[in-house]
C-alpha positions in Angstrom: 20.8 3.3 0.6 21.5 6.2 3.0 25.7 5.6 2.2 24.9 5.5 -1.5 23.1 9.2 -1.2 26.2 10.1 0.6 28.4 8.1 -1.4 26.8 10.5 -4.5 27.0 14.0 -2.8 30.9 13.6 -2.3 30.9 12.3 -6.0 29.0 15.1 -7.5 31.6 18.2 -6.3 34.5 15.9 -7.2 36.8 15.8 -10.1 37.3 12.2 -11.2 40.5 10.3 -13.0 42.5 12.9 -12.7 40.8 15.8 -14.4 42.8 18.5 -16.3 40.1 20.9 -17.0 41.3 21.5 -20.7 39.5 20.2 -24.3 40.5 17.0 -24.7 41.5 18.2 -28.8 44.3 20.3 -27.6 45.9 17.5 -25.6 46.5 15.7 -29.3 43.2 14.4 -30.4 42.5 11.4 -32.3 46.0 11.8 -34.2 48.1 12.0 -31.4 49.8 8.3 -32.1 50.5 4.9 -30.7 48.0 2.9 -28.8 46.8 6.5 -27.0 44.2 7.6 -29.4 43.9 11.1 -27.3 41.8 12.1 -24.1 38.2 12.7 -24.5 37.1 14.9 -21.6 33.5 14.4 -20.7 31.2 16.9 -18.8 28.7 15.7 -16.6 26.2 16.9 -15.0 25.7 16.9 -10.5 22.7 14.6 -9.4 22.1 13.1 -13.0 21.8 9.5 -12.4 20.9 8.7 -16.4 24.1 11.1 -17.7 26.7 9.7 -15.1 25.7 6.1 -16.1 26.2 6.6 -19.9 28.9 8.5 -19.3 30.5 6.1 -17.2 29.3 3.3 -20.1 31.0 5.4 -22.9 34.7 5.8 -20.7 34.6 2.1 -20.4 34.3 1.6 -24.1 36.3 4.2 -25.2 39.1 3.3 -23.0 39.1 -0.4 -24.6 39.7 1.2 -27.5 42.8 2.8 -26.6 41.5 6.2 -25.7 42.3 8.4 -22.1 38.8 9.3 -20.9 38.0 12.3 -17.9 35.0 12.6 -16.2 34.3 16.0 -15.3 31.4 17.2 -12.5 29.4 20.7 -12.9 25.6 21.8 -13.0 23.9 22.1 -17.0 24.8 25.5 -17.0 28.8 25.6 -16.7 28.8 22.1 -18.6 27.2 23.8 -21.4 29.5 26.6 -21.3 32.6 24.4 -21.5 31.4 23.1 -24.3 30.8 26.1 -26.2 34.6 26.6 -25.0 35.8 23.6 -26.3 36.6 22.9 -22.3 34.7 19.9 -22.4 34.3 17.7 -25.5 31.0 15.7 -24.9 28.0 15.7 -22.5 25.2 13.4 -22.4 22.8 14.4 -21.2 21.1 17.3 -23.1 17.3 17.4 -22.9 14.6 18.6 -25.5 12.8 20.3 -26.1 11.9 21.7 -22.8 14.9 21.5 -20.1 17.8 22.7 -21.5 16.3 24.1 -24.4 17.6 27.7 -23.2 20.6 26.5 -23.2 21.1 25.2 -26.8 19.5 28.1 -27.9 22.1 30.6 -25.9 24.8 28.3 -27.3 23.5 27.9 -30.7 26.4 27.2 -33.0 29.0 27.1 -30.5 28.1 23.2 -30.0 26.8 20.9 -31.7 23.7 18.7 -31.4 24.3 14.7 -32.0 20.9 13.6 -31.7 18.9 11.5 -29.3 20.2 8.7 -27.5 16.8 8.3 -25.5 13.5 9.5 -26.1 11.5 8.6 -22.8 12.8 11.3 -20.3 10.1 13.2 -18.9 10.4 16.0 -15.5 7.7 14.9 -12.7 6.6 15.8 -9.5 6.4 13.1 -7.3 4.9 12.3 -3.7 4.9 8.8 -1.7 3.0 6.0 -3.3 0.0 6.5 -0.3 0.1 10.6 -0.3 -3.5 11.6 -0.1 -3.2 13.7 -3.8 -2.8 12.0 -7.2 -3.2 15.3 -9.1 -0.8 18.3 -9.3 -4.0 20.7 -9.1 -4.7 18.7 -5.5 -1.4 20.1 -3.7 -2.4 23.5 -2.9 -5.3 22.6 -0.6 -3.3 19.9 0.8 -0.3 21.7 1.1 -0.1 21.0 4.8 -0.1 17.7 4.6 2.8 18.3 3.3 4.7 20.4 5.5 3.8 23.2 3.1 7.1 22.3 1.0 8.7 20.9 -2.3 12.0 19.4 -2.0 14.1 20.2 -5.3 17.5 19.6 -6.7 20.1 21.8 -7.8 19.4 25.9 -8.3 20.6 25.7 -11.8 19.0 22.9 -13.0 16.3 22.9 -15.9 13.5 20.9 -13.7 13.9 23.8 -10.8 13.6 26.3 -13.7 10.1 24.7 -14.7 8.9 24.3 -11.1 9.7 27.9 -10.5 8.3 29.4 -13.6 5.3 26.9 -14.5 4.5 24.6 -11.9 4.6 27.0 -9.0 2.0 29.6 -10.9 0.3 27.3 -13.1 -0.9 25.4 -9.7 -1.2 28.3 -7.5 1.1 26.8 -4.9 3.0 30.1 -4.1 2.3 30.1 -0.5 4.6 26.3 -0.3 8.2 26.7 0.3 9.9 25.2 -3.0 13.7 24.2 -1.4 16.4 23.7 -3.3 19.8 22.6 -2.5 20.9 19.0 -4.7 20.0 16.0 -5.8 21.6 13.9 -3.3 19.8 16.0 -0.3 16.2 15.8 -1.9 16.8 11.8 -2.3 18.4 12.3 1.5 15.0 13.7 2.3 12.4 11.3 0.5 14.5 8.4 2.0 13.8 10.2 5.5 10.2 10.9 5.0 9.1 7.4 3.6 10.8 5.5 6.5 8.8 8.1 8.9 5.7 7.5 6.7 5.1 11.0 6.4 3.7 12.9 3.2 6.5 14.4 0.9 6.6 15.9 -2.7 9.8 16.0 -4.8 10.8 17.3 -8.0 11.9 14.4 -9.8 12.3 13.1 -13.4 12.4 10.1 -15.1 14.7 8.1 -16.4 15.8 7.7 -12.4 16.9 4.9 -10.1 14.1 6.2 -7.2 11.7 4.7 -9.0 12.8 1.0 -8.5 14.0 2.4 -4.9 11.2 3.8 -3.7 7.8 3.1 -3.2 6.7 7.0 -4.8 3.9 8.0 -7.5 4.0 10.7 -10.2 1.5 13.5 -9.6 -0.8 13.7 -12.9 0.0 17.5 -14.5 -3.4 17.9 -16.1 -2.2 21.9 -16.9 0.7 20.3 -18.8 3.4 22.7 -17.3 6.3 20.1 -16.9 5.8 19.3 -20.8 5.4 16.6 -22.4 8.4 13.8 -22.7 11.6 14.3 -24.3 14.3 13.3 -25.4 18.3 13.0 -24.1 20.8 14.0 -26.4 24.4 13.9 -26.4 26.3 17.5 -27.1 29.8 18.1 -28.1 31.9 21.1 -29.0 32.5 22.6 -32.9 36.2 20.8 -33.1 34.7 17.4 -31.5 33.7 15.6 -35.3 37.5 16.8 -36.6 39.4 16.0 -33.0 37.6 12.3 -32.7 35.8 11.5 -35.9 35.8 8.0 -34.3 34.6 8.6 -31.8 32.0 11.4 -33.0 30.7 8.4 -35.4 29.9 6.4 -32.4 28.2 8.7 -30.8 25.5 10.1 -33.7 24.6 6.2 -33.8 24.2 5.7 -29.9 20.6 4.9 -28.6 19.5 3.0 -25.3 16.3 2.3 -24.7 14.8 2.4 -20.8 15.5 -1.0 -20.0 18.9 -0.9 -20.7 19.2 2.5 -18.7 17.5 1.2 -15.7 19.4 -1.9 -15.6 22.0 0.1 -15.8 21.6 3.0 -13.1 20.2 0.0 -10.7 23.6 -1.9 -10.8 25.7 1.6 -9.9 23.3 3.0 -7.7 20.2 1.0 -6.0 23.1 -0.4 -3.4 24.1 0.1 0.0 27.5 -0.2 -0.8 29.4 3.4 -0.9 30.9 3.4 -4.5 33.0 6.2 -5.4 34.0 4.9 -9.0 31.8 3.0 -10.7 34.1 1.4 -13.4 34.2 -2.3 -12.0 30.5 -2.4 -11.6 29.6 -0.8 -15.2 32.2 -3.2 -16.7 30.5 -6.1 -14.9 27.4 -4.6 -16.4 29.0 -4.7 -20.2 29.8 -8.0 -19.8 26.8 -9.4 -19.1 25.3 -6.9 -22.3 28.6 -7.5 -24.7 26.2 -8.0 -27.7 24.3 -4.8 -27.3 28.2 -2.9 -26.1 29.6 -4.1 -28.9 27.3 -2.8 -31.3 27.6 0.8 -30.4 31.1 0.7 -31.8 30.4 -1.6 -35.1 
């Protein structure tokens, strides 16, 4: 496990497949001839275990059907922005109506909204399975027990935006040091702190691998201030429907449910192995789910 998280930190600040950094519609688009039906560049996001595994589902399937597919690595914020730039054409991994919802709103009609592709998502707080709390409104007189800290994830990202600004206040756990750096270092750390049997808390989120990994709980949030669960969506610029209307079709009609996403995310990730592209494994995957591949392109 410790090479995966490695494995995962080196992945997230890397450009994969040779990335060009331009919109995939003015490389030709879906009318650019021959058995190369145009390159589809797809922005996803650092540390998001559910985003990278559809995203790595959709390049597989998209380049059996003759198109050039580029995974692209950047927090929400600059994904968002390349896709109100036409930089990126499609991320997956948009969530409503609480995480990113600042960002559809500051990018309202500069992308577009496909609709939801899962609708169990949900941001959580989470501590070891035998932590001595169960209750968010617990932690601040056990804060010690604790080491007085909670490990986050990236700066940027819309879960360290609702610790900061709801969690944090709404608990009255001011006086713990929240720490944020990325998601491969707070999984780094819980990996450390179980196998020492000490107490950590985490911001975490569900759909993730750590919870098959991991012997962790949620902490209840009785004050509500994570929100309720949402949805993921997939995003893609104005010019994506008229580049790839294939493609675009496909994508309105996707839906997973959280089997299928675990399944998923534990094949690519819940190994010791150090993967740095996880084609062969998610193609493995799609062979042993060919019926339920095969109809997201019918």
């Amino acid at each position: 496990m410790k090479k995966r998280i490695l494995a995962a930190a080196a992945l997230a600040t890397a450009a994969v497949l040779g990335v060009t950094g331009c919109s995939a519609g003015a490389s030709g688009g879906s009318g650019s001839g021959g058995d190369d039906k145009g390159e589809v560049t797809i922005g996803v996001f650092n540390g998001w275990p559910e985003g990278e595994a559809a995203s790595y589902l959709w390049k597989s399937i998209l380049e059996d059907k003759g198109y050039t597919v580029n995974l692209e690595y950047a927090d929400a914020g600059p994904v968002f922005a390349g896709l109100s730039k036409g930089d990126y054409d499609v991320a997956l991994d948009g969530w409503l109506p609480l995480t990113h919802k600042d960002y559809f709103e500051q990018y309202e009609g500069k992308i577009v909204d496909l609709g939801t592709w899962n609708k169990d998502a949900k941001l959580t707080i989470a501590v070891n399975a035998d932590a001595p709390i169960d209750s968010l409104d617990q932690l601040a007189d056990h804060a010690d027990e604790f080491g007085g800290k909670i490990i986050g994830i990236e700066p940027g990202a819309g879960l360290t935006k609702a610790t900061q600004d709801a969690v944090i206040p709404d608990y009255g756990l001011e006086d713990m040091d929240f720490i944020t750096s990325s998601t491969p270092a707070m999984l780094a750390e819980l990996q450390k702190a179980l196998k020492a049997d000490d107490n950590i808390v985490v911001t975490l989120w569900r759909p993730h691998w750590a919870y098959d990994a991991f012997d962790i709980k949620d902490l209840e949030d009785p004050k509500g201030a994570l929100g309720d669960a949402e949805s993921i969506h997939t995003v893609t610029s104005t010019s994506f429907a008229d580049d790839f209307p294939e493609v675009n079709e496909w994508l309105s009609n996707f839906t997973m449910d959280s089997d299928l996403l675990f399944s998923l995310e534990n094949v690519m990730y819940n190994t010791d192995e150090e993967i740095k592209d996880y084609t062969p494994v998610v193609e493995d995957w799609i062979a042993e789910n060919q019926d339920y591949v095969d109809s997201l392109t019918e």
